[in-house]
C-alpha positions in Angstrom: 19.9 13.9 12.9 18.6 14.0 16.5 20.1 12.4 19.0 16.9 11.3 20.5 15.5 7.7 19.5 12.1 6.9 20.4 10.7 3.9 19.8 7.0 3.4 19.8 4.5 0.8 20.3 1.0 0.1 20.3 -1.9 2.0 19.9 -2.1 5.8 17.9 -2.5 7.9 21.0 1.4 6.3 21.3 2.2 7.8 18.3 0.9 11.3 19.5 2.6 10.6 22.6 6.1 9.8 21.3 6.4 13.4 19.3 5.7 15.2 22.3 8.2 13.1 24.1 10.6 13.6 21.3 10.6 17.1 21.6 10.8 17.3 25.4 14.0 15.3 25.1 15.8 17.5 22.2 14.9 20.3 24.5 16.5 19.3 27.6 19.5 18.7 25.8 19.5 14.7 26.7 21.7 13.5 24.1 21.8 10.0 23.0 18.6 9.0 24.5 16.3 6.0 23.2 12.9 6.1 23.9 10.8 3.0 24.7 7.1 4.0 24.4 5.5 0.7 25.6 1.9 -1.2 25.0 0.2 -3.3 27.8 -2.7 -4.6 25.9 -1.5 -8.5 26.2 1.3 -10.5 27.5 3.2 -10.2 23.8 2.7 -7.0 24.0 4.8 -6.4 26.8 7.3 -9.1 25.9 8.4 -7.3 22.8 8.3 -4.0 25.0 11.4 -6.0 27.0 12.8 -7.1 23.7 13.0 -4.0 22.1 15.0 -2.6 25.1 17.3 -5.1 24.6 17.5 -4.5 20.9 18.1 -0.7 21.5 21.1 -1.3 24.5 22.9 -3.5 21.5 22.9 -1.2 19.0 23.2 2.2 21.2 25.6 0.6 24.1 26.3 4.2 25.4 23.0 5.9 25.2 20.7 6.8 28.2 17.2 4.2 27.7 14.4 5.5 29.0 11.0 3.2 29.2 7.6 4.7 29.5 4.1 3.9 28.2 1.3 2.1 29.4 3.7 -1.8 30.4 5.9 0.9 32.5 2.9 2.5 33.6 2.1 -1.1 35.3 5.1 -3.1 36.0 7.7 -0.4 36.4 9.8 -2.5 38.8 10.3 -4.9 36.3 11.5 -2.3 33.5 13.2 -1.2 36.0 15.0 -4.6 37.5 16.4 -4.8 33.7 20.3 -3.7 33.2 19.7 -2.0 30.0 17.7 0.7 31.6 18.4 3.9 33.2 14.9 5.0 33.5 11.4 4.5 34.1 8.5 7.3 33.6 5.0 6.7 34.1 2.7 7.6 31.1 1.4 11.2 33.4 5.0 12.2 33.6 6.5 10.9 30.3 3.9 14.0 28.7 6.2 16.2 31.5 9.5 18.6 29.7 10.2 18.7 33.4 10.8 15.0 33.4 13.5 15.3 31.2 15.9 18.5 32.5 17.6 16.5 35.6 18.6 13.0 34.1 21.9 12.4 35.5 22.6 14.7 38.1 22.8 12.0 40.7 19.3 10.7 40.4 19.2 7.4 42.2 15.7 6.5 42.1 14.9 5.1 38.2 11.3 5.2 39.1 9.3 8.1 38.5 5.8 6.7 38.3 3.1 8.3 40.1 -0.5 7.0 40.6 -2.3 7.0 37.5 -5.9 7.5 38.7 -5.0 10.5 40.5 -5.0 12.7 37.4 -8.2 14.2 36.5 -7.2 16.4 33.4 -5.5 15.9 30.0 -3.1 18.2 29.3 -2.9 20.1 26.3 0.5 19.8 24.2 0.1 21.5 20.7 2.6 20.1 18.3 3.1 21.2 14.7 4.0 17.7 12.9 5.0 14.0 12.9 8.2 12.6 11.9 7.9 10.9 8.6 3.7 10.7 8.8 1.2 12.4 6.3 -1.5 12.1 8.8 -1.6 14.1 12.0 -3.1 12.3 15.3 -5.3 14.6 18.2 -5.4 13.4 21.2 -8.6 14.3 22.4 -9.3 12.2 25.1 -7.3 9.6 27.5 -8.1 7.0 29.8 -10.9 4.7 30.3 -13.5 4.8 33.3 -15.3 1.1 32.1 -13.5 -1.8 33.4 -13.8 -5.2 31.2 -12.7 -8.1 32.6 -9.6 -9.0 30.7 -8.0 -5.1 30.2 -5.5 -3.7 31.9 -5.5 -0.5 30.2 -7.4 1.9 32.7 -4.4 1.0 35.5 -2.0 2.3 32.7 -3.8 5.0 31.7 -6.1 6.3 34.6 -9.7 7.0 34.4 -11.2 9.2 31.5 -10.8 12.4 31.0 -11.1 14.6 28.0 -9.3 17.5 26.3 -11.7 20.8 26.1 -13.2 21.8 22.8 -11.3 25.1 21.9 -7.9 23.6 22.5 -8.5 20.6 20.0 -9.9 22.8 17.8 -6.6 24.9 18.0 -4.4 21.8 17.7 -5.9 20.7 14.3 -5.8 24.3 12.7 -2.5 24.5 13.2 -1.7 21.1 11.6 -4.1 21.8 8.8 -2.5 25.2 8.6 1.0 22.9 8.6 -0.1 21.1 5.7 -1.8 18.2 6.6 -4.9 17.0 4.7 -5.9 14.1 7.0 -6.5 14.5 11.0 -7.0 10.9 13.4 -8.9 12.1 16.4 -7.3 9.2 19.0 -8.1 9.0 22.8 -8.6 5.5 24.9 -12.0 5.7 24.7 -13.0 8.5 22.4 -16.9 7.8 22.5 -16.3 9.1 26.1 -15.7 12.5 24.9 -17.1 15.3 27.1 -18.7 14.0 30.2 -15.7 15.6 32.1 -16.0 19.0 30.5 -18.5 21.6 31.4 -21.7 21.6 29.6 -20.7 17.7 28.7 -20.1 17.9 24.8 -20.0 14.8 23.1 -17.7 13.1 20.1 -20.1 14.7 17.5 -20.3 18.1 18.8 -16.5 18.1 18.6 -16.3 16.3 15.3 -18.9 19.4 14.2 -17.0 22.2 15.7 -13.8 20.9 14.1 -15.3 20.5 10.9 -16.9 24.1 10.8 -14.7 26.0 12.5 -11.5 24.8 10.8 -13.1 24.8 6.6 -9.6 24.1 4.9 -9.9 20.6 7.1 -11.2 18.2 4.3 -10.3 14.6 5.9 -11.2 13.9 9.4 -11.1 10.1 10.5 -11.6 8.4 13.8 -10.0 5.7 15.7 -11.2 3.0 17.9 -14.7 4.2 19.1 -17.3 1.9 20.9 -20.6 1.4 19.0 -23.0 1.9 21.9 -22.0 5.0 22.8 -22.0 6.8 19.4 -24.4 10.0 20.0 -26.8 11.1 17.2 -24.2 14.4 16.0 -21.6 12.1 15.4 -24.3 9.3 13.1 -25.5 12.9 11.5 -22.1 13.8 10.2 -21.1 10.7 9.1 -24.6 10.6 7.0 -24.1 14.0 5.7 -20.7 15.0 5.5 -18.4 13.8 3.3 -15.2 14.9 5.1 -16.2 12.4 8.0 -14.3 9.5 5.6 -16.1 6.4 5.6 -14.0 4.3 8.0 -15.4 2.7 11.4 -12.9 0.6 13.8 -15.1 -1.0 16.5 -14.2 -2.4 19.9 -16.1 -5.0 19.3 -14.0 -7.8 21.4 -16.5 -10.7 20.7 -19.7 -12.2 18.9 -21.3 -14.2 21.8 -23.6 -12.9 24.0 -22.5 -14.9 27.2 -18.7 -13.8 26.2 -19.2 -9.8 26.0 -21.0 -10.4 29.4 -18.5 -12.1 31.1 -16.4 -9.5 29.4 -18.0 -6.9 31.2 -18.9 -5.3 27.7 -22.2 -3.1 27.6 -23.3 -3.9 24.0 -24.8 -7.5 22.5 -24.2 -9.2 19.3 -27.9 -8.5 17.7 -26.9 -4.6 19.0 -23.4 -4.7 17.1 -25.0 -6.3 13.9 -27.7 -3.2 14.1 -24.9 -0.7 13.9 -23.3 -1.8 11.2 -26.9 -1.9 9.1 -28.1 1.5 10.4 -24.7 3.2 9.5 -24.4 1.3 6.2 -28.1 2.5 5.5 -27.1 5.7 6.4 -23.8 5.8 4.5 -23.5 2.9 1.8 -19.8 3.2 1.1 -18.7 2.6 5.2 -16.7 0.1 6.2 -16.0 -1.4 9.5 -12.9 -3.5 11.0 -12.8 -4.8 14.6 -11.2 -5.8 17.3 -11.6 -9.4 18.3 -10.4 -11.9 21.4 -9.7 -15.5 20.6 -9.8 -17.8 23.4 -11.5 -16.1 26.3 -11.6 -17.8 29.4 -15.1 -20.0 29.3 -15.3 -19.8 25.4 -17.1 -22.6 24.1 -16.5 -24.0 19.9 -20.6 -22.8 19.9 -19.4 -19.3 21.6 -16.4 -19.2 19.3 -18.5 -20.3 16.1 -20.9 -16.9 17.1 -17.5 -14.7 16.8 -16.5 -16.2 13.7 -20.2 -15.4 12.0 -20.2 -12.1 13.7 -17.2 -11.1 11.0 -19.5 -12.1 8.0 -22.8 -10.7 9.8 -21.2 -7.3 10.3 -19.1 -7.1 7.2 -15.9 -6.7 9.0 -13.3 -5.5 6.1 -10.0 -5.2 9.0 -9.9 -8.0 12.0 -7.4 -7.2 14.7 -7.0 -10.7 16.0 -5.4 -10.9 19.9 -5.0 -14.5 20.9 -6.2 -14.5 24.6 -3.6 -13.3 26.7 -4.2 -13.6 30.9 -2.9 -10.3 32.7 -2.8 -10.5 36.4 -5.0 -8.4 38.2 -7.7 -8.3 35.7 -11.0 -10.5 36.6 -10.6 -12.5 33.4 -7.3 -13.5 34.4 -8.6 -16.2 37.6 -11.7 -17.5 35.1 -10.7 -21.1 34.1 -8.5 -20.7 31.2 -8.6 -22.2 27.8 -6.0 -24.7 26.6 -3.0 -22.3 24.7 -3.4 -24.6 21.5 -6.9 -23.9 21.2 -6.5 -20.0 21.5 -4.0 -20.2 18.9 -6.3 -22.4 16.9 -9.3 -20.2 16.7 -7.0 -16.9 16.4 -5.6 -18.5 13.2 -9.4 -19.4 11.7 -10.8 -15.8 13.1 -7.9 -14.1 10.9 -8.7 -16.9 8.1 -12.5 -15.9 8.1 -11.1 -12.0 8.2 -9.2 -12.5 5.5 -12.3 -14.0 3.2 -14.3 -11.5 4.3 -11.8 -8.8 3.3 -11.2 -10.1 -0.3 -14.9 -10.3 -1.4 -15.8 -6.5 0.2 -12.3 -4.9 -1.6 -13.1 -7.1 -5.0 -16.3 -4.7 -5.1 -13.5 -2.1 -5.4 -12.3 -3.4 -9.5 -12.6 -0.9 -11.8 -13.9 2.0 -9.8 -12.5 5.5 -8.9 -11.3 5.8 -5.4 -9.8 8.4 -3.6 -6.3 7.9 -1.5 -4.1 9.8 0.5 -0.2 9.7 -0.8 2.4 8.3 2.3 5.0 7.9 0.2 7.5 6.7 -3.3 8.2 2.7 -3.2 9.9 1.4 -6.3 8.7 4.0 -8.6 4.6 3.4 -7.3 2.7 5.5 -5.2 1.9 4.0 -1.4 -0.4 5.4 0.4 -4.2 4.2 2.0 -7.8 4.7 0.6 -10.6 6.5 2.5 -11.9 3.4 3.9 -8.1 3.0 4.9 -7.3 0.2 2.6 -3.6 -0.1 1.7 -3.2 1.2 -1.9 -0.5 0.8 -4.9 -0.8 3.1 -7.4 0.8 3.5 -10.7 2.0 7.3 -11.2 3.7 9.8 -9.5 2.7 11.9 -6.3 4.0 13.8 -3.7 2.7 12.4 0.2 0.6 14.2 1.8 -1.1 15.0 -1.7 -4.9 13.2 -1.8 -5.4 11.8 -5.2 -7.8 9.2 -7.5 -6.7 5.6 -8.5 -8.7 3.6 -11.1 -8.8 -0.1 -9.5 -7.6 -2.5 -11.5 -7.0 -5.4 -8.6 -6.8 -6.1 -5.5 -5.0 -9.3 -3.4 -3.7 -9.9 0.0 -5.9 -6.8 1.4 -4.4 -4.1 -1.0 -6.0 -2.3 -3.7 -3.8 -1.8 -7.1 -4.7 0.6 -9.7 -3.5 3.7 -11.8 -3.5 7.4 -10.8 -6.1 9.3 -12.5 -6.7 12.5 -13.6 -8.8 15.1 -12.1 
């Protein structure tokens, strides 16, 4: 067992993040070393960052604890300021094996976070697997040049910049040539692809190359990506080829006009709605989830009542609910706030209106044939996650990593239950 520990939270370019990290630190020869890969997206977010370094100096009281990620990124002093922690890296350095080689040898600073919007390329780390995943993640792209009124991502991340074509392309043939069937391609921004390369390629060029130039590649999904800046190679291959799996998660962030423009977003509600339709047209078996705020600043019940139809409207099968949460420095943080009982009011009926939403779109699901990916053996059933990336429970016996076919017999609290079957 490795004596490195890392701990990871948040978003899936965290999770690409951590392996690389992992390996840095069994290189140097660190020892017992915990990890705290951190998320900044709300106040919570950050809290449970702080409690899970806590957690990790009770249960490892003489290992070295090291925080990075996007909260350390921003409030390093504070990570810093807490006893349990012997180090701070910014999310630039954290990606670093040099970061790692002198921990100890009379280092007095525990900050080591440089400027974030002075980087202007993304590295490229090739790694060869994930601890205890059947799905590899590619980082193809990182930080975000838009600036919405209630993120504080782009200060922990930097401005965008993407990974060039060739060396994605060589990342995912070597997973694929490592035995995994399913590759995420995961960024900050991922839509943003290219505009900082030469020749400016785009999401669907790479999504093309990837496809053609790496053949034994027979699952390729996307994370987050944002609607309005899906180019017309990307809308092809998902019309036309099946390996693009039939899976959308928008960055949607709100159903009122007057909302996504105090947001600073650059799309509209009757422009969201007309994605969904022209890619459902264009593919029938797509399916979308979103991410939603509850409770921004201004947010009227009529403004609120337009995000709660916008789940029906659009056919939302996953809602990620975030309750409002203020983060100083952003612009939405200093509009007038909304009364914390009445965020936590219309978080509970958006995830109420999700969860209807979800049940009627995965009953369509009884009695049909649906392909899955394997993640694993739980109580002699198969668990694992459809290509529209719903959960799955599946009577029979297969190895993860393997892709199979369930016959659906039910479905309940957003999971799909069925049989293995053959061929």
């Amino acid at each position: 067992m490795s004596d490195v520990e890392v701990i990871t939270m948040g978003c899936r370019l965290n999770i690409y993040e951590s392996e690389i990290m992992k390996k840095h630190a069994e290189a140097a020869g660190l020892g017992e070393t915990v990890i705290v890969n951190t998320c900044a997206v709300t106040n919570e977010a950050e809290r449970q960052a702080r409690q899970a370094v806590r957690r990790a100096r009770r249960e490892h009281p003489g290992a070295r604890i090291i925080v990075t990620g996007c909260a350390a990124q921003v409030n390093a002093k504070a990570f810093a300021a807490m006893p349990e922690v012997d180090q701070v890296i910014g999310n630039e350095e954290k990606m670093h094996a040099e970061s790692y080689r002198d921990f100890g040898l009379d280092q007095a600073e525990k900050i080591r976070v440089n400027d974030i919007m002075d980087v202007r390329e993304s590295a490229v780390h090739m790694i060869d697997g994930f601890e205890g995943k059947t799905r590899a993640f590619v980082q193809v792209q990182n930080g975000c040049d838009h600036r919405c009124t209630f993120c504080i991502i782009p200060y922990g991340r930097g401005n965008s910049r993407s990974v060039p074509m060739g060396a994605v392309t060589e990342q995912v043939r070597r997973l694929v040539a490592g035995g995994y069937r399913e590759v995420v391609i995961t960024g900050v921004d991922i839509t943003s692809y290219g505009h900082d390369l030469p020749g400016q390629p785009t999401l669907g060029q790479l999504c093309r190359r990837l496809l053609n130039a790496v053949p034994e590649l027979k699952r390729l999904r996307l994370s987050s990506i944002d609607s309005v800046e899906v180019d017309a190679d990307l809308m092809q291959l998902i019309a036309h080829d099946q390996r693009m799996l039939p899976h959308m998660h928008l960055s949607l962030q709100a159903g009122d006009n007057m909302i996504l423009k105090r947001m600073k977003r650059r799309h509209s509600r009757e422009q969201a709605i007309e994605f969904c339709r022209q890619v459902r047209e264009m593919r029938p078996d797509m399916v979308f989830g979103a991410d939603i705020i509850a409770g921004f600043p201004t947010e009227s019940e009529e403004m609120f009542e337009n995000s709660l139809r916008l789940v029906d409207e659009c056919g939302l099968m996953f809602l990620h609910v975030f309750p409002f949460s203020a983060r100083q420095g952003t612009p939405a943080a200093r509009m007038p706030q909304l009364n914390g009982a009445v965020v936590k009011e219309r978080a509970a009926r958006l995830r109420a209106e999700g969860a209807v939403v979800r049940d009627r779109l995965q009953a369509a699901y009884d009695g049909t044939l649906v392909p899955f990916l394997a993640e694993k053996m739980e109580a002699g059933r198969i668990v694992g996650h459809s290509d529209h990336f719903v959960p799955v429970t599946v009577d029979g016996v297969l190895e993860a990593g393997q892709v199979g076919r369930m016959r659906v017999t039910g479905h309940g609290d957003g999971r799909l239950s069925g049989v293995l079957a053959d061929g």
